[in-house]
SEGU-280234 format. One record per residue (C-alpha): residue in three letters; x, y, z. Coordinates in steps of 0.1 Angstrom, whole numbers, plus 2048, in hexadecimal, padded with zeros to 3 digits. Each point is the difference from the previous one (the first is absolute). Last residue first. Layout:
+-----+------+-------+-----+
!   r ! east ! north !  up !
+-----+------+-------+-----+
! ala !    X !     Y !   Z !
...
+-----+------+-------+-----+
END
This chain:
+-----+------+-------+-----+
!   r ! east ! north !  up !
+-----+------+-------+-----+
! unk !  F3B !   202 ! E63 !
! unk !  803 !   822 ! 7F1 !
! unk !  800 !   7F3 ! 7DF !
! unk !  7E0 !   7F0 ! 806 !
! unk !  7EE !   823 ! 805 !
! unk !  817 !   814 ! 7E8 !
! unk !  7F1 !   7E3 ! 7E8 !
! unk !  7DD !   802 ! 80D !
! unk !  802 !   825 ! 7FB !
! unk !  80F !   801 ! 7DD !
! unk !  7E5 !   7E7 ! 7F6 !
! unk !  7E2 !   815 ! 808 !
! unk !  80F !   81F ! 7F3 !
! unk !  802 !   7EE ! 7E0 !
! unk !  7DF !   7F3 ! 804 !
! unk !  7EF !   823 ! 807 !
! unk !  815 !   811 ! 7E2 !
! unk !  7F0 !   7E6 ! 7E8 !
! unk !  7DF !   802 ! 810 !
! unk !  804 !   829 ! 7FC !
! unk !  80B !   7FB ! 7DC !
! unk !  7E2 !   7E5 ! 7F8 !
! unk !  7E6 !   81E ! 80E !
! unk !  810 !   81B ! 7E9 !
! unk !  801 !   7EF ! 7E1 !
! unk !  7DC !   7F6 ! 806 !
! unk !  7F5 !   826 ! 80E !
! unk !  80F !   80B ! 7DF !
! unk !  7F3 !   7EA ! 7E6 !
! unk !  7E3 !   80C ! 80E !
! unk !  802 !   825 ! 7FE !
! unk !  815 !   7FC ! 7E5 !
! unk !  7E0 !   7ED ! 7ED !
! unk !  7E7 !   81A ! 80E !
! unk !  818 !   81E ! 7ED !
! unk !  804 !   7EF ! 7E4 !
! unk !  7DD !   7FA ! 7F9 !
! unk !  7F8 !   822 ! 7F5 !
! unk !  7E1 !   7FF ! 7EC !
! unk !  813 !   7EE ! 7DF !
! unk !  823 !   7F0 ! 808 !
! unk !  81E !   813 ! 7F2 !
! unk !  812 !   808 ! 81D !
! unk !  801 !   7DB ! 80E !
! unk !  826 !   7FF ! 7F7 !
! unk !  806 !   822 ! 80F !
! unk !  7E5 !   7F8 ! 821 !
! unk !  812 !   7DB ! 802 !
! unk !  826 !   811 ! 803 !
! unk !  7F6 !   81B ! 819 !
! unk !  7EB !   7E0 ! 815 !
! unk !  81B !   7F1 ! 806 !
! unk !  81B !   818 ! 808 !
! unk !  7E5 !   80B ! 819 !
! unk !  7F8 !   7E0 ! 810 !
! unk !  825 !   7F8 ! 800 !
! unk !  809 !   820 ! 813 !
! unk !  7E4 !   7F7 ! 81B !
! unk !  80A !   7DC ! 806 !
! unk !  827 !   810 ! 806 !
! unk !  7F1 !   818 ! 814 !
! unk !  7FD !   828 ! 803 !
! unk !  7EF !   80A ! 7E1 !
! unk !  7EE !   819 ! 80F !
! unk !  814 !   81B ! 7F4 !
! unk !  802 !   7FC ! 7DE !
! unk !  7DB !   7FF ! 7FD !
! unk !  800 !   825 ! 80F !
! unk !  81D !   80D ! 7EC !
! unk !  7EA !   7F4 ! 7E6 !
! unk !  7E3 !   813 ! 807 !
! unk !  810 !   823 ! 7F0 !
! unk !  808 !   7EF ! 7E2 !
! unk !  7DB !   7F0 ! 7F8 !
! unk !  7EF !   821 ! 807 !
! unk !  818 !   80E ! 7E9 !
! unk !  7F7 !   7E6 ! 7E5 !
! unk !  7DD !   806 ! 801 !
! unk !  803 !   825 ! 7FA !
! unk !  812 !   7FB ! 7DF !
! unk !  7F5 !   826 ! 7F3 !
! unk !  800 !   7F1 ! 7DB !
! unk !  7D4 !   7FA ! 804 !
! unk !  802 !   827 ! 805 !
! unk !  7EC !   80E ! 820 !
! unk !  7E8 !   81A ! 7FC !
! unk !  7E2 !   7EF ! 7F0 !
! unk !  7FA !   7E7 ! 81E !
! unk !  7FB !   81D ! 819 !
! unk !  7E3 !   7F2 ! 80F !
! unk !  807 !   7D7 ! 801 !
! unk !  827 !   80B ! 808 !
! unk !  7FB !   818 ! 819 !
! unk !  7E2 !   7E9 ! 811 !
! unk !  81C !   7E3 ! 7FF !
! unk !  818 !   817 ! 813 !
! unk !  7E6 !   80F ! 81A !
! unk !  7F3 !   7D8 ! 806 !
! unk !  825 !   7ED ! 7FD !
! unk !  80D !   819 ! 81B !
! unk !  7E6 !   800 ! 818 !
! unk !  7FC !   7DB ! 7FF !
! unk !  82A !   7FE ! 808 !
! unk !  7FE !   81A ! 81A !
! unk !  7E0 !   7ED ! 80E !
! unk !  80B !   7DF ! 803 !
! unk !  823 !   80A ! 810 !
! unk !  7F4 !   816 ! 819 !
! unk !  7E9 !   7DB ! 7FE !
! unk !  816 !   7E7 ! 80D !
! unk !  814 !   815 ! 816 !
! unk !  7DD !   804 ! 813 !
! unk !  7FB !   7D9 ! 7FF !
! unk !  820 !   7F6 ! 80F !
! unk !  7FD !   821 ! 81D !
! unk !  7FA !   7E8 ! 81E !
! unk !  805 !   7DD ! 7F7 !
! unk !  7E6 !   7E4 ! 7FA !
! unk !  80E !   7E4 ! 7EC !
! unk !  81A !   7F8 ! 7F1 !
! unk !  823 !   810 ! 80A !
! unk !  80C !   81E ! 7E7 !
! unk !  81B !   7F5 ! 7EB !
! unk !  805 !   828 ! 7F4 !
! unk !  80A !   7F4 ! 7DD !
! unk !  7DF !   7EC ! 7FE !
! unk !  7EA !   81E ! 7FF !
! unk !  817 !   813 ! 7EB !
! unk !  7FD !   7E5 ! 7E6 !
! unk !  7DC !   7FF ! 805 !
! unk !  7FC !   825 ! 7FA !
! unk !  815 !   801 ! 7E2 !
! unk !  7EB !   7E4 ! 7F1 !
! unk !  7E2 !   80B ! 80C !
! unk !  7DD !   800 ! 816 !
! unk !  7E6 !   816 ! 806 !
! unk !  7E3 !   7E3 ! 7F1 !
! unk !  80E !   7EA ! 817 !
! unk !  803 !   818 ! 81D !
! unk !  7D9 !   805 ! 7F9 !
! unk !  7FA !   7DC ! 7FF !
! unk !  812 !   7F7 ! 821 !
! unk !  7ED !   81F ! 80F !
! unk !  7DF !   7F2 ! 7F3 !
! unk !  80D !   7E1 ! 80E !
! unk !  804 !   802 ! 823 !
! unk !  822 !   809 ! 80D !
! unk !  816 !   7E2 ! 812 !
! unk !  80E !   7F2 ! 7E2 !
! unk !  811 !   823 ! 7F7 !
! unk !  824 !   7F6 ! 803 !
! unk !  7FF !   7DA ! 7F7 !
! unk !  7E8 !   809 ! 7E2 !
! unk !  81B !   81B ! 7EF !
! unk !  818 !   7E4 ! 7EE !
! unk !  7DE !   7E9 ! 7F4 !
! unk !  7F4 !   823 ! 7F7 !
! unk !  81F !   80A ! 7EC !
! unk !  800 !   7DC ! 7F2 !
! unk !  7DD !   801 ! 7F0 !
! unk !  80D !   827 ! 7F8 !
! unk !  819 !   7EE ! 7E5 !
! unk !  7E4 !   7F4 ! 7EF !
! unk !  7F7 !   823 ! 7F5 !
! unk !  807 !   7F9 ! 7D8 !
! unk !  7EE !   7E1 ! 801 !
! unk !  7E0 !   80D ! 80E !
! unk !  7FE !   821 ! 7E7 !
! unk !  803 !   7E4 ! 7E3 !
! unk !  7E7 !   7EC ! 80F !
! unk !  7E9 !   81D ! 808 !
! unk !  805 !   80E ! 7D6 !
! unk !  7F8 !   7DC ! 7F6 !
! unk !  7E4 !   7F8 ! 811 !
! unk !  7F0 !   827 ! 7F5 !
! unk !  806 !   7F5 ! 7DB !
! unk !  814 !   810 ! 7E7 !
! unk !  7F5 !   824 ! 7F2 !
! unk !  826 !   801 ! 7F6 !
! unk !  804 !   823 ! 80C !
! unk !  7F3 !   7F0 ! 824 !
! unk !  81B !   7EA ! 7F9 !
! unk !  818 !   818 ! 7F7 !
! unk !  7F8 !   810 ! 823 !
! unk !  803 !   7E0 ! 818 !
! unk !  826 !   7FF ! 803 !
! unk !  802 !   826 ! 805 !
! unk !  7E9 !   7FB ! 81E !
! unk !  80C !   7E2 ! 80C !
! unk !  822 !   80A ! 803 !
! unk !  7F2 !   825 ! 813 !
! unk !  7F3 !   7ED ! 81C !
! unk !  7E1 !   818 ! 80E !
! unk !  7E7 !   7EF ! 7EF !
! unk !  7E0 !   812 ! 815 !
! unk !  812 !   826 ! 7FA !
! unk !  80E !   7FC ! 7E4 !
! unk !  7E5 !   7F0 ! 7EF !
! unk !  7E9 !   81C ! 80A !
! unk !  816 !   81E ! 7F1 !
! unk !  7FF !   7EB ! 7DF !
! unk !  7E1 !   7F6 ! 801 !
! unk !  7F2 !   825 ! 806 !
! unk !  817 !   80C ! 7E5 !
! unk !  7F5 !   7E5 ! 7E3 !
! unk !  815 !   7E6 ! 7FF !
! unk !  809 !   7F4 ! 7DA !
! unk !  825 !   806 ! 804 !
! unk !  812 !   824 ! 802 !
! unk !  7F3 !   808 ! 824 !
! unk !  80A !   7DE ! 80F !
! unk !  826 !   805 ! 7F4 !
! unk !  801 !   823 ! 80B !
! unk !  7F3 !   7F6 ! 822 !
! unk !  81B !   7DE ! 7FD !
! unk !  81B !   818 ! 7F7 !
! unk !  7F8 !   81A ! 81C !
! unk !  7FC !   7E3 ! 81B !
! unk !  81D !   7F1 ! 7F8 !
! unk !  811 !   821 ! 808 !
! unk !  7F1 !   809 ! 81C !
! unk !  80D !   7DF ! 80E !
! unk !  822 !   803 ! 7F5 !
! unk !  7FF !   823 ! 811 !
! unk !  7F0 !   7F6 ! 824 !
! unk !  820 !   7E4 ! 7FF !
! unk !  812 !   817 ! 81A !
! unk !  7E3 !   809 ! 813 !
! unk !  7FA !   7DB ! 80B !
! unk !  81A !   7FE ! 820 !
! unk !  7ED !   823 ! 807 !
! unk !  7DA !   7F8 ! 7FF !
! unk !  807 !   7DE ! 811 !
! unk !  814 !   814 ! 81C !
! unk !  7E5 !   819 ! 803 !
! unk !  7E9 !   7E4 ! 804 !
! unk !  815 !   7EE ! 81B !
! unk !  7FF !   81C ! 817 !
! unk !  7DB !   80B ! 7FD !
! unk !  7FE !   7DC ! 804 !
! unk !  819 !   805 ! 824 !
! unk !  7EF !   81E ! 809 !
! unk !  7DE !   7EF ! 801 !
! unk !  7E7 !   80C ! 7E6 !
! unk !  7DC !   809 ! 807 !
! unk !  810 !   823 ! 7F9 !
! unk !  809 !   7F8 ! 7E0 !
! unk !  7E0 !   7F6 ! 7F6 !
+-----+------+-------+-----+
END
């Protein structure tokens, strides 16, 4: 495969594998706690190894297992793993532009390899849309560092369950080591409000049943966000037609 490659994708995918090696450690580590997660509910190995592997969104996994637990309905369990990965409606919508070009098994399959640190990288490098040379192989040296990852680290936690304490707080260093990351990205006015924003609905939604706080951020988020940047757009609007008339 690699030697089907041009140099400049061979490029570009060693520079999406290296841009993404420093969050390779918060995603092994979601991956152990949700493995470990999946291996002390009511999955049996095989379904646990297997859910990992077609889910691949750790949210939606660890939102979906007390309902499995709760023998509720298969509606309910889908709906609930729909709302929590809302947020990759907008990932695609954010992705399409770039990729429109491909056919659509390879839209589906960069789809299915998408994520939220990969997107964010993504749109950090303000690649042009369309067709570029080396877009698509950055795209997936990050894809598969970040698939690799979550699969060994999930297969660690769903097999070696037993070993690991519940007190060992693995979820909350995978959470510290990606917020650098978030921190980072917030680079605009519309994109600090979105994330002030949706930090205070997440703690006040905390408490909703099958994780709803985390699809209601998501779109109170992209709201707060979107009347920000028409705020800022008007405002820059009227600051030029007044330099404009004012140099008259």
């Amino acid at each position: 495969m690699s030697a089907r490659l041009s140099e400049v994708d061979r490029q570009a995918f060693r520079l999406g594998l290296r841009d993404y090696s420093p969050t390779l450690m918060a995603i092994f580590s979601w991956g152990l706690v949700t493995g470990i997660a999946m291996s002390k509910s009511v999955l049996t190995l095989p379904q646990a190894l297997g859910m990992s592997v077609a889910v691949y969104a750790g949210s939606s996994q660890l939102a979906v297992l007390p309902l499995f637990a709760a023998k509720l309905p298969v509606w309910t369990i889908l709906l609930t793993a729909a709302m929590v990965n809302t947020r990759f409606v907008i990932f695609s919508a954010g992705l399409a532009p770039h990729f429109s070009y491909l056919p659509l098994w390879r839209r589906m399959l960069i789809g299915y390899f998408n994520g939220d640190i990969i997107y964010l990288l993504f749109q950090k490098k303000s690649f042009p849309t369309g067709f570029q040379p080396g877009k698509e192989a950055y795209f997936w040296g990050m894809a598969i560092a970040s698939w690799a990852s979550w699969q060994v680290s999930s297969a660690i936690g769903i097999l070696l369950a037993s070993l690991f304490p519940d007190n060992w707080g693995l979820g909350l260093a995978g959470t510290l080591v990606l917020l650098p990351i978030m921190v980072s990205a917030i680079v605009t006015r519309s994109t600090a409000v979105a994330v002030g924003i949706a930090g205070v609905v997440s703690l006040l939604a905390v408490d909703l049943p099958y994780r709803l706080a985390l699809p209601l951020a998501v779109i109170t988020a992209i709201i707060a966000g979107s009347i920000t940047d028409s705020i800022v757009e008007r405002a820059d609007l009227r600051r030029i037609r007044q330099r404009a008339g004012d140099s008259r």
